[in-house]
C-alpha positions as CSV (number, residue, x, y, z in Angstrom):
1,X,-8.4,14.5,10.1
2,X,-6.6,11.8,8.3
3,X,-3.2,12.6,6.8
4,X,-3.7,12.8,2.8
5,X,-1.0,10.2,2.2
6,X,-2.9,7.1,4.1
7,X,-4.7,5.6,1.0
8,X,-7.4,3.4,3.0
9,X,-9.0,2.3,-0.5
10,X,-5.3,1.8,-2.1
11,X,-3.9,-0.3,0.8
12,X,-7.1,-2.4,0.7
13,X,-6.5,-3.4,-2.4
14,X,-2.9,-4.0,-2.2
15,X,-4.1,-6.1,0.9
16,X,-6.3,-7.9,-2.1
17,X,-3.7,-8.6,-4.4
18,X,-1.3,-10.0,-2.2
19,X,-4.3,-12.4,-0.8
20,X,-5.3,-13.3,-4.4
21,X,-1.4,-13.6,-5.1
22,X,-1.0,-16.4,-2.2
23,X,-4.1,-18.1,-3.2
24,X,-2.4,-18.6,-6.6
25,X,1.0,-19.5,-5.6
26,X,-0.5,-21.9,-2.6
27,X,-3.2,-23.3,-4.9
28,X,-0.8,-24.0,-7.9
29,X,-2.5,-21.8,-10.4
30,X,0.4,-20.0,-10.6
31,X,3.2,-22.1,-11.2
32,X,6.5,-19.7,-12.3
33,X,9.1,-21.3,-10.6
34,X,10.8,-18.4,-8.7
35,X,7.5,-16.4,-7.4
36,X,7.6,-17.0,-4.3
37,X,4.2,-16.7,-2.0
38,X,3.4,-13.3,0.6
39,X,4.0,-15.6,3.3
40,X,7.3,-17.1,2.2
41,X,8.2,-13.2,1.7
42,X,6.5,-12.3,5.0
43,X,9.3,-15.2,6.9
44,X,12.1,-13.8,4.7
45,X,11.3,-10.5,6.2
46,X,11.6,-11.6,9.6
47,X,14.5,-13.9,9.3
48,X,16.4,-10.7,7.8
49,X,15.3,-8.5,10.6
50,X,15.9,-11.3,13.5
51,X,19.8,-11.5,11.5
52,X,20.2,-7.8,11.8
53,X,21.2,-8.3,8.2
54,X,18.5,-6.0,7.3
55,X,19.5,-3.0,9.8
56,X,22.9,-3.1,8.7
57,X,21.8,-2.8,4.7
58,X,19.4,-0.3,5.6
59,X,22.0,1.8,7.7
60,X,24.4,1.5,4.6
61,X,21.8,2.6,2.4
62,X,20.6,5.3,4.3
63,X,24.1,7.1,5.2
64,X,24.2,7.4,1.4
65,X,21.2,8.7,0.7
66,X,21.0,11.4,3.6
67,X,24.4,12.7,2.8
68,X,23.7,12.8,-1.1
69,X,20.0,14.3,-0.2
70,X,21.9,17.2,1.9
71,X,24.3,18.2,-0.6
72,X,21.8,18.5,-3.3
73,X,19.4,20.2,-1.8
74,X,22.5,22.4,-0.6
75,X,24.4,22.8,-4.3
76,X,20.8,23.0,-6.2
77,X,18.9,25.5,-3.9
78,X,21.9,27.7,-4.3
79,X,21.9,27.2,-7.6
80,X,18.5,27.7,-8.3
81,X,18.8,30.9,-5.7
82,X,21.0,32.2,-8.1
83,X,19.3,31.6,-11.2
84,X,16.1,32.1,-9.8
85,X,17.6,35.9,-9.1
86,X,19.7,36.4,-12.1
87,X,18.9,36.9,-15.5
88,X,22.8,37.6,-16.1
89,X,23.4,34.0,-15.3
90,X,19.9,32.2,-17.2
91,X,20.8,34.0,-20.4
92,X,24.6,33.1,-20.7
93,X,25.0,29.8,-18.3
94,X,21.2,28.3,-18.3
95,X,21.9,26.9,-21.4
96,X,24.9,24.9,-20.5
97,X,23.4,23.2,-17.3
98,X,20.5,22.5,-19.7
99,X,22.9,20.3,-21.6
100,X,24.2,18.5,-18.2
101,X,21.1,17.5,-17.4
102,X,19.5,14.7,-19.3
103,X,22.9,13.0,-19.2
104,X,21.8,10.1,-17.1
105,X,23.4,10.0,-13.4
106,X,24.7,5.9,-13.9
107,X,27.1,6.5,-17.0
108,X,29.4,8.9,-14.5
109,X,29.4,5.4,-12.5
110,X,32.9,3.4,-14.7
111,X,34.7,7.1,-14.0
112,X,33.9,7.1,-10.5
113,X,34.5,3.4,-9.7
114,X,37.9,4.0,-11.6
115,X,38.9,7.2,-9.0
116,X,37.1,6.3,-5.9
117,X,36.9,2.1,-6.1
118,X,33.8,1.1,-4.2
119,X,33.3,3.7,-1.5
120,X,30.7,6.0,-0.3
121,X,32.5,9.0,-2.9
122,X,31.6,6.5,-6.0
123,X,27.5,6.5,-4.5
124,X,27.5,10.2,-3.4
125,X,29.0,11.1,-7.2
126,X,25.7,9.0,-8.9
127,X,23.5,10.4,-6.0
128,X,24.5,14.2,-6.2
129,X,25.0,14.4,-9.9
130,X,21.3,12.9,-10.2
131,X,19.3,14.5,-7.4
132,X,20.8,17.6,-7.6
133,X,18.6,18.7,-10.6
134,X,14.9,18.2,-9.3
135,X,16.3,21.0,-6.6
136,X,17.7,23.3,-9.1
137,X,14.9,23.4,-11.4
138,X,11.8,23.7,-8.7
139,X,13.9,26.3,-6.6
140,X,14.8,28.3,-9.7
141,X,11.0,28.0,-10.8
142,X,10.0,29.1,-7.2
143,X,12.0,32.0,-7.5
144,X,11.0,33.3,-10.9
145,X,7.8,32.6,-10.7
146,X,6.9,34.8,-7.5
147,X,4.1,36.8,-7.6
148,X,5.2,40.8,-9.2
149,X,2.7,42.0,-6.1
150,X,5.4,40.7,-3.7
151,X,8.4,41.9,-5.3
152,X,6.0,45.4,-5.2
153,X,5.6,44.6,-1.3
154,X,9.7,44.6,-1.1
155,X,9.9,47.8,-2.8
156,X,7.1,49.6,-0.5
157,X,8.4,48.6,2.5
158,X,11.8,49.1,1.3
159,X,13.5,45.8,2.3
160,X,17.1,45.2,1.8
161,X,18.0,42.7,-1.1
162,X,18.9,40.1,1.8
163,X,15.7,40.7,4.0
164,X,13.3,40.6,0.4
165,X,15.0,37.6,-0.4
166,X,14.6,36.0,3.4
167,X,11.3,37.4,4.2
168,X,9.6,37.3,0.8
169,X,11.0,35.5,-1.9
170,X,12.1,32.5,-0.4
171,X,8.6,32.2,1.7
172,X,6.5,32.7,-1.6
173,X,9.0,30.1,-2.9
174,X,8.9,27.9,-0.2
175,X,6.3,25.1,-1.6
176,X,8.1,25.1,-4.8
177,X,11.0,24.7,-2.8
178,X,9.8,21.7,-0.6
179,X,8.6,19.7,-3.6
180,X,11.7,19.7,-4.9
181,X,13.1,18.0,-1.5
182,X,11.0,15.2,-1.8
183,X,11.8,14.6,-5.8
184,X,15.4,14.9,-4.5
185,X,14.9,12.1,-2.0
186,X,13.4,9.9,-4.1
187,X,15.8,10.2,-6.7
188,X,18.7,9.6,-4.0
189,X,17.4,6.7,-2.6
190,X,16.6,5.0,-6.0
191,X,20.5,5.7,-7.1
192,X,22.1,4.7,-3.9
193,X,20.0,1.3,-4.7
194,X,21.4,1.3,-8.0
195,X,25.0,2.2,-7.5
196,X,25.3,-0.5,-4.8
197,X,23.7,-3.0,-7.4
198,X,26.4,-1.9,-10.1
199,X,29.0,-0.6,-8.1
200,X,29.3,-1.2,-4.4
201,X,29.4,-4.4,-2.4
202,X,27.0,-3.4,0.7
203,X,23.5,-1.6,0.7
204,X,20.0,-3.2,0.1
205,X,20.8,-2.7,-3.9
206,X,24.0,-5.2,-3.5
207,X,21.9,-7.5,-1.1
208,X,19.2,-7.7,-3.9
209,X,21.5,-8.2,-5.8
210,X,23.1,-11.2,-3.8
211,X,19.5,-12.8,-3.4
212,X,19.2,-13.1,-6.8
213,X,22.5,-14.4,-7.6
214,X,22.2,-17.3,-4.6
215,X,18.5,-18.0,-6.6
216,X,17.1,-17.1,-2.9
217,X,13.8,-14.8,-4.4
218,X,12.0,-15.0,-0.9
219,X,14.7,-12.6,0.2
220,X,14.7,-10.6,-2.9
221,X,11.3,-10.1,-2.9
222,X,11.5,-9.0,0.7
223,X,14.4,-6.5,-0.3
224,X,12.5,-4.6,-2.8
225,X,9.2,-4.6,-1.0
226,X,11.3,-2.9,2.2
227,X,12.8,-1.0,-0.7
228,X,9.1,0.2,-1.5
229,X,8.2,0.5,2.2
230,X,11.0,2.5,2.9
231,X,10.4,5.3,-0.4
232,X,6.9,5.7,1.2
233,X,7.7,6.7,4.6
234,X,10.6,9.2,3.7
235,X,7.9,10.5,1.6
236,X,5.3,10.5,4.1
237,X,7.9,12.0,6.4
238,X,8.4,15.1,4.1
239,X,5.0,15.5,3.5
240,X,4.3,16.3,7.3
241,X,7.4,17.8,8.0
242,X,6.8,20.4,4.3
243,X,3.3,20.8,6.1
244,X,4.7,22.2,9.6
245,X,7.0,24.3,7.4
246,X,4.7,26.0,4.9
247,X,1.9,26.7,7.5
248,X,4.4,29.3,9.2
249,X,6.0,30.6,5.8
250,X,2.3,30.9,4.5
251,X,1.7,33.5,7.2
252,X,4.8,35.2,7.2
253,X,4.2,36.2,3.7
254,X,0.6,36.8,4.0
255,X,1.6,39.2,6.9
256,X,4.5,40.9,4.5
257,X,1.5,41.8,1.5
């Protein structure tokens, strides 16, 4: 069966845009100065990769993101755990993380630059404090939202709070749960690109950046369609990896009621 995330009709017509695109730019019907054609992007591409250039941005990049996409998914699934499990704490503190959150990730970045300088603390600060949140909210809503005929199942079988909570709760909670992983790595990887534009002199945001500063666009453009490239596959990635994951905690709880 074909995996649900390879668009055939979507990628054919991206394959028909960029085709009309380099009939335009190669033609002269399109004449902006800095728009460069698919092909001139296509060489950028490989000159970068041939450089290494490209591997070493990536890696950069991709240290930040993985370590920032650990500890959110670590800080918000215990948060939402114990929110999703409290009502104590979402009547008296729900309210004040409600304030935190619209504050928008990129104005903590002047405080962090003036404590940490460029360094991987000053991206991990904007990644956390932004990525965090799509965890929280979906584990919390996982939690909460479980079916009453489970928490029913707990009681009849007479599961300790730790075993109802490892073998019910957090299975019926699970896709919930694993959506809010992928949110949270998008999110990361599009603040690690934007801290290293702002704030950090390494990273495919700084080397986008840099293209556009040394009026270079064929590399630029290159950058942020890897850029692109690379938030697909992560996604793809998660999608598979979410579907190995929920097929067993589907059962476990189907076995439980």
């Amino acid at each position: 069966m074909r995996p649900s995330f390879l668009n055939i009709p979507g990628t054919l017509t991206l394959l028909a845009v960029a085709a009309a695109w380099e009939a335009s730019v190669q033609s002269g019907a399109v004449t902006f100065e800095y728009l460069p054609a698919p092909s001139g992007i296509i060489i950028a591409l490989v000159d970068l990769v041939s450089s290494g250039e490209l591997a070493a941005n990536t890696a950069h990049t991709m240290r930040s993101v993985l370590i920032g996409w650990i500890l959110s998914i670590a800080i918000g699934s215990g948060l939402g755990l114990l929110f999703g499990l409290s009502a104590f704490a979402r009547r008296y503190f729900l309210a004040s993380l409600e304030v935190l959150r619209p504050l928008p990730a990129i104005a903590f970045l002047p405080v962090a630059l003036l404590l940490f300088s460029f360094s991987l603390t000053t991206e991990l600060i904007i990644i956390v404090y932004a990525s965090v949140w799509p965890m929280f909210v979906n584990t919390m809503g996982g939690i909460t939202n479980v079916s009453s005929r489970l928490h029913d199942v707990s009681l009849t079988l007479q599961l300790s709070r730790r075993r109802a909570l490892t073998k019910v709760l957090i299975p019926a909670a699970a896709p919930a749960i694993m959506v809010g992983c992928r949110l949270c790595m998008g999110t990361a990887l599009v603040m690690a690109i934007i801290a290293e534009m702002i704030g950090n002199p390494h990273g495919l945001g700084y080397a986008v950046v840099s293209a556009l500063q040394a009026m270079r666009p064929e590399r630029m453009f290159a950058y942020v369609i890897f850029v692109g490239v690379l938030a697909i596959s992560l996604n793809a990635c998660l999608i598979l990896a979410s579907r190995q994951l929920l097929s067993g905690h589907t059962r476990e709880v189907s076995h439980h009621a």
